[in-house]
Steps between C-alpha positions, in 0.01 A plus 500: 500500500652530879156403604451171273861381621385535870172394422667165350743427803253528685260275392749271369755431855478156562399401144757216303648678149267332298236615729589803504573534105149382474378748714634791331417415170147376548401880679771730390513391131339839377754703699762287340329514127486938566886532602599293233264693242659832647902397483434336159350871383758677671756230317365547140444896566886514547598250246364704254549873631903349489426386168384809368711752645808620269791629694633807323866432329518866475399869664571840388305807677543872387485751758303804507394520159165491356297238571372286227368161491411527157963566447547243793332249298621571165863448584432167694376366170765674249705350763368140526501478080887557503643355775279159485383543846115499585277796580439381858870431573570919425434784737511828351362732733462884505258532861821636670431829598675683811613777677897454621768697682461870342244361244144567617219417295109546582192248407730209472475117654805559778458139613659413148852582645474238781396276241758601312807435756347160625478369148866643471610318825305166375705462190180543263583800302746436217522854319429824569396843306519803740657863536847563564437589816259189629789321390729687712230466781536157476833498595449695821248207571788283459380369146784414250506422102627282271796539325468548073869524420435221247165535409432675155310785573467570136461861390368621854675744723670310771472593845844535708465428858840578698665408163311191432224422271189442684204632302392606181323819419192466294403861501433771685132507697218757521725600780812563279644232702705251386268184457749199609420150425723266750511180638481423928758331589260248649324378216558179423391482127807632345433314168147648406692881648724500214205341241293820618754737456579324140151559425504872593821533304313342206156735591732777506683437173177437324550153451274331680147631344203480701562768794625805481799584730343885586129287589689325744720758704238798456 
């Protein structure tokens, strides 16, 4: 392209406009015709990429417990049919497995807890389901949660953080650790974080059918 637009002053110095208009489209049509053909591509390509794409309205990820696409995906759905949101606009996501402070685990994806903290410091995760004590290591990070002083956290144990309600314990994990589910203080979808933990209230109580509450926590 450098080339052509030296080639054209070049040959085209002491020519009049018209001349010169004349000049360049009577030899360097097909160079014009090609970077139009390309930028109109690259125009429709991203049109419809934009088009496509759904921006999630809401993210939950559990931490270090079993992986299961097969769960993962069940919930999104269960999910989607009672809140009125779409499939593509949920995250549910289980691939969160990491060692942390005095918690060291073997065969495991450790990139995950990068991941993890950069989504965090992004805003893009809405709700979390973790061990007592990744939620406490979040803290030492700096990471804070959500109030739920006046959320109904139906019949599930709440979780008292320095005397404040912060969490709600779903059960205890394969670790006999509490199993929290909270909310970063960062997450910006705070109206599909309370429809989620309605809907585990209601999975929990039996009163949602579909899902069962133990299929998705175990």
């Amino acid at each position: 392209m450098r080339e052509w637009i030296i080639d054209i002053k070049q040959k085209t110095t002491h020519m009049s406009k018209k001349d010169r208009y004349s000049y360049i489209l009577t030899y360097y049509w097909y160079h014009i015709l090609i970077i139009c053909s390309v930028l109109a591509l690259i125009f429709i390509f991203g049109k419809h990429y934009a088009a496509g794409r759904v921006v999630p309205v809401f993210t939950c990820v559990m931490v270090n417990q079993d992986i299961s696409a097969d769960r993962d995906n069940k919930v999104t759905e269960d999910f989607a049919k009672k809140s009125g949101l779409s499939n593509e606009e949920i995250v549910f996501d289980s691939n969160y497995n990491f060692s942390y402070g005095d918690v060291k685990l073997s065969g495991v994806n450790e990139s995950s807890y990068e991941k993890f903290f950069l989504q965090w410091r992004n805003e893009e995760i809405d709700a979390v389901i973790v061990p007592e004590s990744f939620y406490n290591h979040c803290k030492e990070m700096g990471g804070q949660f959500k109030s739920l002083e006046n959320v109904d956290c139906g019949e599930f144990e709440v979780y008292l953080d320095n005397g404040k309600k912060t969490a709600v314990v779903l059960a205890k994990d394969s670790s006999y650790e509490k199993l929290l589910l909270a909310f970063p203080d960062t997450g910006k979808n705070n109206e599909n974080c309370n429809a989620f933990l309605d809907y585990l209230i209601g999975v929990n109580e039996g009163g949602n059918g579909g899902i069962k509450f133990e299929e998705i926590i175990y």
